[in-house]
Each structure stands twice: as structure tokens, then as C-alpha cells.
C-alpha positions as CSV (number, residue, x, y, z in Angstrom):
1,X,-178.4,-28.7,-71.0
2,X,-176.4,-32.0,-70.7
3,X,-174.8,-31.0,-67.3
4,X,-176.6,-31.7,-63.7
5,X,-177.2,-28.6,-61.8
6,X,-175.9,-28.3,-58.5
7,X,-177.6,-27.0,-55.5
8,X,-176.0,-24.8,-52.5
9,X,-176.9,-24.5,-49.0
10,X,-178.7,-21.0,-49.6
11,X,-180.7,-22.7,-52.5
12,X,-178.7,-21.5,-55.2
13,X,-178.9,-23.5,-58.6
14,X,-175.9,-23.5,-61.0
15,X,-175.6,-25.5,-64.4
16,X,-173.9,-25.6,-67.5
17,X,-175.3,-25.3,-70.7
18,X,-174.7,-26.0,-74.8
19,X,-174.6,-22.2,-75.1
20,X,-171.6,-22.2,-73.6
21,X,-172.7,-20.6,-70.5
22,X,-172.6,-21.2,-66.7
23,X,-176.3,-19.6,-65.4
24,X,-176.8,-19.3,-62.0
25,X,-180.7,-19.2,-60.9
26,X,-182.9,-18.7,-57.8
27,X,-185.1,-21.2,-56.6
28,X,-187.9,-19.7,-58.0
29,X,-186.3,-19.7,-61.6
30,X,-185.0,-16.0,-61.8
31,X,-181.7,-15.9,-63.9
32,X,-179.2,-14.1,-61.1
33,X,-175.8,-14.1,-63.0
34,X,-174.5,-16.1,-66.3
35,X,-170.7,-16.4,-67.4
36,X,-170.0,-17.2,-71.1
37,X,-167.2,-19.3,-72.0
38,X,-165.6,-20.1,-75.5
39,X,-167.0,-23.6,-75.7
40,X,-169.3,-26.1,-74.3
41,X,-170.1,-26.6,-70.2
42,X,-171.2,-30.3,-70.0
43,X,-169.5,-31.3,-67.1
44,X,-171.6,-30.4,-63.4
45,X,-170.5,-27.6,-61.1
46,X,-169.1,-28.0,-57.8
47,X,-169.9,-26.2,-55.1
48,X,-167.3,-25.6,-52.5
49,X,-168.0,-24.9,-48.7
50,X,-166.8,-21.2,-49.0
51,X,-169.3,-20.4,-51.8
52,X,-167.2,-20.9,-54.9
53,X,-168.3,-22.9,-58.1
54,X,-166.2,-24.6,-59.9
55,X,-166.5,-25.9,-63.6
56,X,-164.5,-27.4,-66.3
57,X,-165.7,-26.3,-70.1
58,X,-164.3,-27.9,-73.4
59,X,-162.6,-24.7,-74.1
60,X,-159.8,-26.7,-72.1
61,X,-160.2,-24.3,-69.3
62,X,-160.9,-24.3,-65.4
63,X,-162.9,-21.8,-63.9
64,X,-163.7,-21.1,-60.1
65,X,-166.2,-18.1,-59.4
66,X,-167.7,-16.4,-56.4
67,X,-171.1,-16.6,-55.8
68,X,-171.7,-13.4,-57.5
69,X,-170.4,-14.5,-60.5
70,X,-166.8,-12.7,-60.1
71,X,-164.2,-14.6,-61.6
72,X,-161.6,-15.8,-58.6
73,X,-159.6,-17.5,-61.0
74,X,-159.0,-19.6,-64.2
75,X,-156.7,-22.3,-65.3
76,X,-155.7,-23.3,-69.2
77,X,-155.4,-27.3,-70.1
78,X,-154.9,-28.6,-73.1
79,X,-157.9,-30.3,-73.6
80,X,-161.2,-30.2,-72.8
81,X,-162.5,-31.1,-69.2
82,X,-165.9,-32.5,-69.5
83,X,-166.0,-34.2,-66.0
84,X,-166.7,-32.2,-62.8
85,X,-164.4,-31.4,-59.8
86,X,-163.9,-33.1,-57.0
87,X,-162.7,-31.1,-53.5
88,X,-161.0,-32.3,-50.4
89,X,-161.0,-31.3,-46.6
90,X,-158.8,-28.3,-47.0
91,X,-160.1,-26.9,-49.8
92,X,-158.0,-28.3,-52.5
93,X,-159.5,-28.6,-56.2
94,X,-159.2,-31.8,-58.2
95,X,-160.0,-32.0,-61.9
96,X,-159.2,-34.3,-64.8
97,X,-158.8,-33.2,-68.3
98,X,-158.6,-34.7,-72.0
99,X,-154.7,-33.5,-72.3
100,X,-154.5,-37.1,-69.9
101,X,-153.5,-35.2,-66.9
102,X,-155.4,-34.7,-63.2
103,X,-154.8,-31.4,-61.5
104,X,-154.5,-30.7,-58.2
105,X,-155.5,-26.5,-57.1
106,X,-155.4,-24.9,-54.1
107,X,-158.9,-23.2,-53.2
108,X,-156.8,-19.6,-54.4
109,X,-156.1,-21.5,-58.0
110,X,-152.4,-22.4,-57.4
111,X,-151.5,-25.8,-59.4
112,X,-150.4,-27.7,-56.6
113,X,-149.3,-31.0,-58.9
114,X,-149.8,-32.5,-62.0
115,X,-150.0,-36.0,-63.1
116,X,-149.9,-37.5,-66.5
117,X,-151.8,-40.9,-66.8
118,X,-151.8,-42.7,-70.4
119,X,-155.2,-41.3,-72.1
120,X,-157.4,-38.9,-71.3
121,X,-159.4,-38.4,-68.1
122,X,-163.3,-37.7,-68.4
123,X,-164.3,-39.5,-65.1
124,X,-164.9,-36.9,-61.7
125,X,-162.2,-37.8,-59.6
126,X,-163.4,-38.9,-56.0
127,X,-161.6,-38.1,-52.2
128,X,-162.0,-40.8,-49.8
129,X,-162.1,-40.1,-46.0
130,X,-157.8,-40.6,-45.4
131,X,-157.6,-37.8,-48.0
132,X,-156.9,-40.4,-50.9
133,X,-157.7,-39.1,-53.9
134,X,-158.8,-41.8,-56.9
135,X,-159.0,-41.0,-60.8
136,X,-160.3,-42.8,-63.6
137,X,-158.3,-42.3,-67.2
138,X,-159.4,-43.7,-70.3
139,X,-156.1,-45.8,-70.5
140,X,-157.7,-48.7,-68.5
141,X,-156.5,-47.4,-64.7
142,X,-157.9,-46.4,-61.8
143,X,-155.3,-44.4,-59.8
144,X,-154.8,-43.2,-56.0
145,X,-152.7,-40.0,-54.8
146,X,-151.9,-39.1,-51.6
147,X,-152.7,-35.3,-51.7
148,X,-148.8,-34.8,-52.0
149,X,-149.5,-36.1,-55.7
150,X,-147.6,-39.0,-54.7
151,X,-149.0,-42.1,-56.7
152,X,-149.9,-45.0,-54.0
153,X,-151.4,-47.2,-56.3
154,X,-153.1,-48.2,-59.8
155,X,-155.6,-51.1,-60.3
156,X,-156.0,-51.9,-64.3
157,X,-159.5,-52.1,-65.9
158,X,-160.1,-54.4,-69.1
159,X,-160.9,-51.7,-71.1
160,X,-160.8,-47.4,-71.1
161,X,-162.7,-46.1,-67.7
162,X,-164.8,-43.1,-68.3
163,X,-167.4,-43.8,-65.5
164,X,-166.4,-41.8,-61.8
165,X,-165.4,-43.7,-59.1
166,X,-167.3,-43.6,-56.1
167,X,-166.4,-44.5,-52.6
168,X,-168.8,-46.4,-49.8
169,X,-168.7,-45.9,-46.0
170,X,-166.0,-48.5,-45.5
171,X,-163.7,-47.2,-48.1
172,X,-164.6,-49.8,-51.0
173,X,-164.5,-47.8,-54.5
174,X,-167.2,-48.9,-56.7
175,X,-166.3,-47.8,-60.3
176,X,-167.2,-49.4,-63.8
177,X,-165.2,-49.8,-67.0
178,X,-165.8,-50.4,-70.5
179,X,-165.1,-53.7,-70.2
180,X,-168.6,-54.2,-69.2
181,X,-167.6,-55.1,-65.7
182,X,-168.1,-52.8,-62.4
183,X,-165.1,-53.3,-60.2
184,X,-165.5,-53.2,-56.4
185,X,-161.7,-52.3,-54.8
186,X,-161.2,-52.9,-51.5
187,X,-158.2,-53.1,-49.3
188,X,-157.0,-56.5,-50.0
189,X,-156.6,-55.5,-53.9
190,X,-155.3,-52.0,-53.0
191,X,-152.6,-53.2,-50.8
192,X,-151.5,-55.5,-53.7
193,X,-151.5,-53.5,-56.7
194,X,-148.6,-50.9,-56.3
């Protein structure tokens, strides 16, 4: 099991396993539902507020279930994802994917956009409070979307980012690179770096 189980309100525990299966357990360890899928599940499920779990396996596909394991819907990449989901306010479903692209679902599985960045993403994208939504890619960037998909801004790494980003109360994104340096953007680099 290299993926970190995730927890919801009603004390659900989902995780993804080298099996290639998504199990969902009770508290108390009782199996309730599993979901096999045609490769690997190391990224971490999501859980949304309406029940749902989301995960990314390196089959290259999405998936989104209900909490009883039904299958809401499923989206094709074409590579694998092996980073977990983030979600917004509304319900919208952010994932990055080794074919070097972020996506951007609605919570009924519509692509909403698509954006290209130079290398592959394996970092968890992150939403900050305004809705801004910030992705890692291995091609040294950090990027920031308005949920439109409209790019506001990059800030360049010295080396391929495959660590998440992670934002603090004020809005400063903490994220490290493989330069061997963690970065700490704030407003006076993001209003510079367009």
C-alpha cells in the first residue's frame, strides 16, 4: 500500500493499493466495497463534500465513485496519474497527469479545460482561498489558473518539481523542487512573474 488513506466525515476509510484496487473499509477494519482497476493506485483518494472519491491510477485513468462504490464516472489520460486530486468551492475536480497536462472536471465528470505544461505533472495540485488553482510539473514550474483555465502566472524552479504545493493562511505557497531548495511565493514574486 504506497497510497495514504483518506478518512470521511462518517468514518469511512478509502486507499489505494499495489493490487490495483481502491478498498473502502469501516472503522473497525471490515472490507465494505473494492474497485479493481487495470494498474497501480498509488496516488491518495479525495474525498469530496457530497460523498464521492476520487482517484487517479497508472492505468492513465480518472475515476470518481459514490460512496457505495458505483462508478459516477471515469476519464482516459494518456499517462498515468500518480498524484491525488485536488477540489475547489464548487465542486470542480483538479488532477495532474504524466501525458504533462492538469485537468479541470466538473463534480458530474465534464472536462472543463485542459492545460499542457512542458513535462509531466505528479505533484497534487492545490486551490487557494480566491479560487486560484497552483500546479507543479516536472518541467521546473509552478503554475496558477484562474478556474476559467486562464494561466495568471508561472514561477520557475531550478530543477523538475514533483513535490505538492501547499498554501498557508496568508496565501504564501510553500513548495519544494529538485533543486534542493523549498520556495516560499508570496505576492510580491507572484505579481512579478507573468
Amino acid at each position: 500500500i504506497m497510497s495514504s488513506p483518506a478518512i470521511a466525515p462518517d468514518g469511512m476509510i478509502y486507499f489505494g493499493s499495489g493490487d490495483y484496487y481502491l478498498f473502502a473499509m469501516k472503522p473497525e477494519g471490515k472490507a465494505l466495497w473494492s474497485f479493481g482497476t487495470r494498474y497501480l493506485l498509488d496516488a491518495s483518494p479525495l474525498i469530496a463534500p457530497n460523498g464521492n472519491i476520487y482517484i487517479g491510477s497508472e492505468d492513465a485513468r480518472f475515476y470518481a465513485f459514490r460512496p457505495d462504490g458505483k462508478t459516477a464516472w471515469t476519464f482516459d489520460t494518456q499517462y498515468d496519474i500518480d498524484s491525488s486530486a485536488a477540489i475547489d468551492t464548487e465542486g470542480n475536480v483538479y488532477v495532474g497527469s504524466g501525458d504533462n497536462h492538469l485537468y479541470a472536471f466538473t463534480a458530474q465528470g465534464k472536462l472543463k479545460w485542459k492545460f499542457e505544461t512542458g513535462a509531466s505533472v505528479h505533484s497534487s495540485p492545490a486551490v487557494g482561498a480566491d479560487g486560484t488553482i497552483y500546479a507543479a510539473s516536472r518541467d521546473k514550474k509552478l503554475y496558477a489558473f484562474d478556474s476559467d483555465g486562464s494561466l495568471k502566472w508561472t514561477f520557475e524552479t531550478g530543477d523538475a518539481i514533483e513535490s505538492s504545493p501547499t498554501i498557508d493562511a496568508d496565501g504564501t505557497i510553500y513548495l519544494g523542487s529538485n533543486d534542493g531548495n523549498l520556495y516560499a511565493i508570496g505576492e510580491a514574486i507572484t505579481d512579478h512573474t507573468r
